[in-house]
C-alpha positions in Angstrom: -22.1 15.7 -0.2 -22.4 16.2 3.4 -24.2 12.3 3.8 -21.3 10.8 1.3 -18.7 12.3 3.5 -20.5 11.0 6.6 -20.8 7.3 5.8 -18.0 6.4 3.2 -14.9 5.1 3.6 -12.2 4.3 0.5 -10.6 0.5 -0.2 -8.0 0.2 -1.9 -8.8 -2.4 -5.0 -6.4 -4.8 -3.9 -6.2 -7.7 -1.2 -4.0 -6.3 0.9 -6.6 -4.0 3.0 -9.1 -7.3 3.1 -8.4 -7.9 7.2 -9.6 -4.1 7.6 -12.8 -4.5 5.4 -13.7 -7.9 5.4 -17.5 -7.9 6.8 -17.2 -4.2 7.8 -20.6 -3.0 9.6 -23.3 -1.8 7.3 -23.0 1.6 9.2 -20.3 2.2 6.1 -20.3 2.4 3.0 -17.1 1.3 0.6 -15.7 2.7 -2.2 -13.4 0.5 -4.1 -10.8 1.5 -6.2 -6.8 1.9 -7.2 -4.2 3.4 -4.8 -3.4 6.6 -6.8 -7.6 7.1 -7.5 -8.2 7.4 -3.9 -5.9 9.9 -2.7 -8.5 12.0 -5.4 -11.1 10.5 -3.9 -10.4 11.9 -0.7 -8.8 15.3 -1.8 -12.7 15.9 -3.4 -14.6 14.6 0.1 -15.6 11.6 -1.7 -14.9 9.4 1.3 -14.2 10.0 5.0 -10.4 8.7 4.8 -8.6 6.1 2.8 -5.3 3.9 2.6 -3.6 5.9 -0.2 0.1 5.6 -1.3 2.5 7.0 1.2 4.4 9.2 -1.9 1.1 10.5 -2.6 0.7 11.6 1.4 4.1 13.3 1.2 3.1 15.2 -2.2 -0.1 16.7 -0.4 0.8 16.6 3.2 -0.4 20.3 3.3 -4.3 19.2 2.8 -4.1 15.8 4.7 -3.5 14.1 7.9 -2.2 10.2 8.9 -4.6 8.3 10.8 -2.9 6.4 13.7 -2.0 2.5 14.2 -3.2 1.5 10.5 -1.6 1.3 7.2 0.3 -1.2 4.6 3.4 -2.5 5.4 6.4 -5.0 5.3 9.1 -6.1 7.6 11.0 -6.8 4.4 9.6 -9.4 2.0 6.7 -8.0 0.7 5.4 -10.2 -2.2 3.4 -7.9 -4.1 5.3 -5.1 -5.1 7.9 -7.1 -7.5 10.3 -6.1 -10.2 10.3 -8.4 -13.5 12.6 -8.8 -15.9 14.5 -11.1 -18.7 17.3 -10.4 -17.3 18.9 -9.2 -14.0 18.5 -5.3 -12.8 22.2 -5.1 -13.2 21.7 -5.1 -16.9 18.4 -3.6 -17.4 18.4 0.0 -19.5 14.5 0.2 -19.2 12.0 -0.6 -16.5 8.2 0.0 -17.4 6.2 1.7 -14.0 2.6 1.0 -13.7 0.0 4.0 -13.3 -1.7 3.0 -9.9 0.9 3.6 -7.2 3.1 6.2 -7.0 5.1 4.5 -3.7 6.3 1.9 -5.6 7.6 4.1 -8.2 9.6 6.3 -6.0 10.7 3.5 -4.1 12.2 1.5 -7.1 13.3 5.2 -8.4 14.6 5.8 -4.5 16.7 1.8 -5.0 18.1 2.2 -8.0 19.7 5.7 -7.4 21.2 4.4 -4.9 22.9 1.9 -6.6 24.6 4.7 -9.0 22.6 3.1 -12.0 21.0 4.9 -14.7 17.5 4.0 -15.7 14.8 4.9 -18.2 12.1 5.1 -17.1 8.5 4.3 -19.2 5.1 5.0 -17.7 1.9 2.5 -19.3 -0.6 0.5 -17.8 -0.3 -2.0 -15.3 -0.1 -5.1 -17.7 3.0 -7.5 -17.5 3.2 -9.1 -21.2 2.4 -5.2 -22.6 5.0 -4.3 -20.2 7.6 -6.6 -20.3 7.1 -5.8 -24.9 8.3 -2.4 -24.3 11.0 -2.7 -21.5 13.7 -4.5 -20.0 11.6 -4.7 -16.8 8.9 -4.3 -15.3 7.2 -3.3 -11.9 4.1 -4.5 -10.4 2.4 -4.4 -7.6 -1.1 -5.8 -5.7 -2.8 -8.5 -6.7 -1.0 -8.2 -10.7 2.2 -8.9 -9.3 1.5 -11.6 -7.1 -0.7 -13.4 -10.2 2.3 -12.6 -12.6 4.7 -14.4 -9.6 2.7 -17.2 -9.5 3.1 -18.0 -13.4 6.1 -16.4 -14.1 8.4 -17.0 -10.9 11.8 -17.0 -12.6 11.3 -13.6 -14.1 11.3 -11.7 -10.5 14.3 -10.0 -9.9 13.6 -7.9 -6.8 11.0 -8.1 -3.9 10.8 -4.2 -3.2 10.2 -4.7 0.4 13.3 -7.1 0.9 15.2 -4.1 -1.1 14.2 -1.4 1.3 14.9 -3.4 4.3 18.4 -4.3 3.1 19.3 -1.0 2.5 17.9 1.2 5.1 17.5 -1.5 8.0 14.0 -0.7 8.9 10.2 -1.5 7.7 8.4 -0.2 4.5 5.0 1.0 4.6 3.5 1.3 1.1 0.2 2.4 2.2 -1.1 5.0 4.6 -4.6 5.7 6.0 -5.3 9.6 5.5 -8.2 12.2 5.8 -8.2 15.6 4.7 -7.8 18.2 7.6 -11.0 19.7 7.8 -12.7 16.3 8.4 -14.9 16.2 11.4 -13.3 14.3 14.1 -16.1 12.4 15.3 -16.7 11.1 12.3 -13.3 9.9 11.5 -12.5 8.5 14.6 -15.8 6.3 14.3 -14.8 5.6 10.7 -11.2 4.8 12.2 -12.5 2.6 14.8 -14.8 0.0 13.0 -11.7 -0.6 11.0 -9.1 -1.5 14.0 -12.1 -3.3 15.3 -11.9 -6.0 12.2 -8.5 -5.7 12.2 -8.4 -6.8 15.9 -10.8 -9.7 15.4 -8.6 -10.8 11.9 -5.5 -11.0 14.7 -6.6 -12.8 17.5 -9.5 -15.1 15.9 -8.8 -18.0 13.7 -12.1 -17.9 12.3 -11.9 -14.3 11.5 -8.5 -14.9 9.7 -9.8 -18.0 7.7 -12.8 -16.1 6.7 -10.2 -13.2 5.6 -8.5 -15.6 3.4 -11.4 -17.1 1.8 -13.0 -13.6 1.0 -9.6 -12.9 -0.5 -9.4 -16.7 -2.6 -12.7 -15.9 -4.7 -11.6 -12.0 -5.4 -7.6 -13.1 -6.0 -7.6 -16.5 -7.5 -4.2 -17.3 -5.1 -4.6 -20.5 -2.9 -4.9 -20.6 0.7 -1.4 -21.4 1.5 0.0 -18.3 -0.7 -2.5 -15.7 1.6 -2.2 -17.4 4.9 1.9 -16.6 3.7 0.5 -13.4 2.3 -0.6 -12.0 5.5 2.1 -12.6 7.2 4.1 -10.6 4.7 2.2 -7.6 5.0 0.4 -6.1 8.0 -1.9 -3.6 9.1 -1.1 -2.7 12.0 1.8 0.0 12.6 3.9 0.5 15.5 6.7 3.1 16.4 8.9 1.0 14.8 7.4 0.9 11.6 6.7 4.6 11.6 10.8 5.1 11.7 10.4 3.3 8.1 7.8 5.4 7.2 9.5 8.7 7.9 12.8 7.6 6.5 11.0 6.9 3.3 9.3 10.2 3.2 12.2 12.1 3.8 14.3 9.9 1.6 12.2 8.9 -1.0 9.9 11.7 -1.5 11.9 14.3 -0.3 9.3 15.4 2.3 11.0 18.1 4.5 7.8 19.0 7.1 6.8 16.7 9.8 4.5 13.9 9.1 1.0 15.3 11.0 -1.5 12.7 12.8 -5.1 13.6 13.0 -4.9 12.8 16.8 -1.8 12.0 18.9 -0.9 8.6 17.3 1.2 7.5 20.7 -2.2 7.2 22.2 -3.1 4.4 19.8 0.5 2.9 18.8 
């Protein structure tokens, strides 16, 4: 346990951690898998730390802490956590919610309350024509919702990211980089720095980014002018700014009433 706890850190199995990992040093192993599996993974000191979804930081904030300057976010558009549907939201009785990332949920749960509109809400499997059979809508996220945008681009009816922005006037981070508390600081800070390293490199060298976006062609399928717009839509890298979103979603969103805790003073960093 004590060497799996040294040398692995989580992925989340989309694209939209790829400038973080791509080409990460063989010092680490990588553990691939769905949002909502890795907050587990971590819980269970499966993996040093991991980008998990920011509702699932807020539901155990007692057992885990935020890593500093890293996570998943939007300054509005988004293009990967969509809402579809035959017809517009306005008129939609049902939305189906997919099992793999519990942010998206509250935040489409968090947009549509605040619209005075009642919902019913299905849980099933993240699978838009098994979806869209059983519901008036349906929400997707990752790499499933940019694929079902792709071939189905009249059927989205709501970028979530646009939706938060409009309404609260500040970023949305989806994702946040956690450990649990009793991880040893070395470690994590080590773990913590090879990533900003390759996140550093993906922002300031065109090679680095190209190589990004090819890594991410052969896992995705998209084309090279959909990432290159891609990764401008989402970033990495968070700054105080994009923490205000953060907090407002926690609070507002999740209901979190404690302060958000860092494993190290993230003003150091940000």
């Amino acid at each position: 346990m004590a060497e799996t706890w040294v040398k692995t850190l989580g992925r989340v199995a989309f694209i939209n951690c790829d400038p973080l990992y791509h080409q990460l040093s063989d010092e680490w192993n990588v553990l691939a898998a769905p949002p909502s599996w890795l907050t587990g993974h971590v819980l269970r000191r499966d993996c040093i730390l991991a980008p998990i979804p920011a509702a699932d930081y807020a539901k155990h904030a007692d057992e885990l802490v935020l890593l500093p300057e890293i996570g998943i976010g939007s300054q509005g558009e988004v293009g990967s956590v969509l809402l579809f549907g035959a017809v517009p939201l306005d008129v939609m009785n049902t939305i189906a919610l997919p099992s793999d990332s519990a942010t998206s949920v509250a935040l489409l749960k968090h947009l549509i309350s605040k619209k005075g509109r009642a919902m019913e809400y299905i849980a099933t499997g993240p699978d838009y024509e098994s979806m869209m059979a059983i519901a008036d809508g349906a929400l997707l996220i990752g790499d499933r919702a940019l694929e079902a945008a792709k071939e189905f681009p009249e059927m989205v009816q709501m970028d979530l990211g646009t939706a938060w922005m409009e309404e609260e006037d500040l970023p949305m981070i989806f994702g946040v980089f956690v450990a649990r508390k009793d991880t040893p600081l070395p470690t994590l800070k080590a773990a913590h720095a090879s990533l900003v390293r390759n996140l550093e490199r993906f922002e300031s060298d065109d090679r680095k980014r190209q190589a990004v976006i090819e890594w991410s062609m052969k896992k995705s399928g998209l084309s090279h002018e959909r990432l290159d717009q891609y990764y401008g839509e989402v970033f990495n890298r968070l700054n105080q700014h994009h923490l205000s979103g953060l907090y407002r979603f926690l609070q507002h969103a999740c209901g979190m009433e404690s302060e958000p805790q860092f494993a190290w003073d993230q003003h150091s960093v940000v």
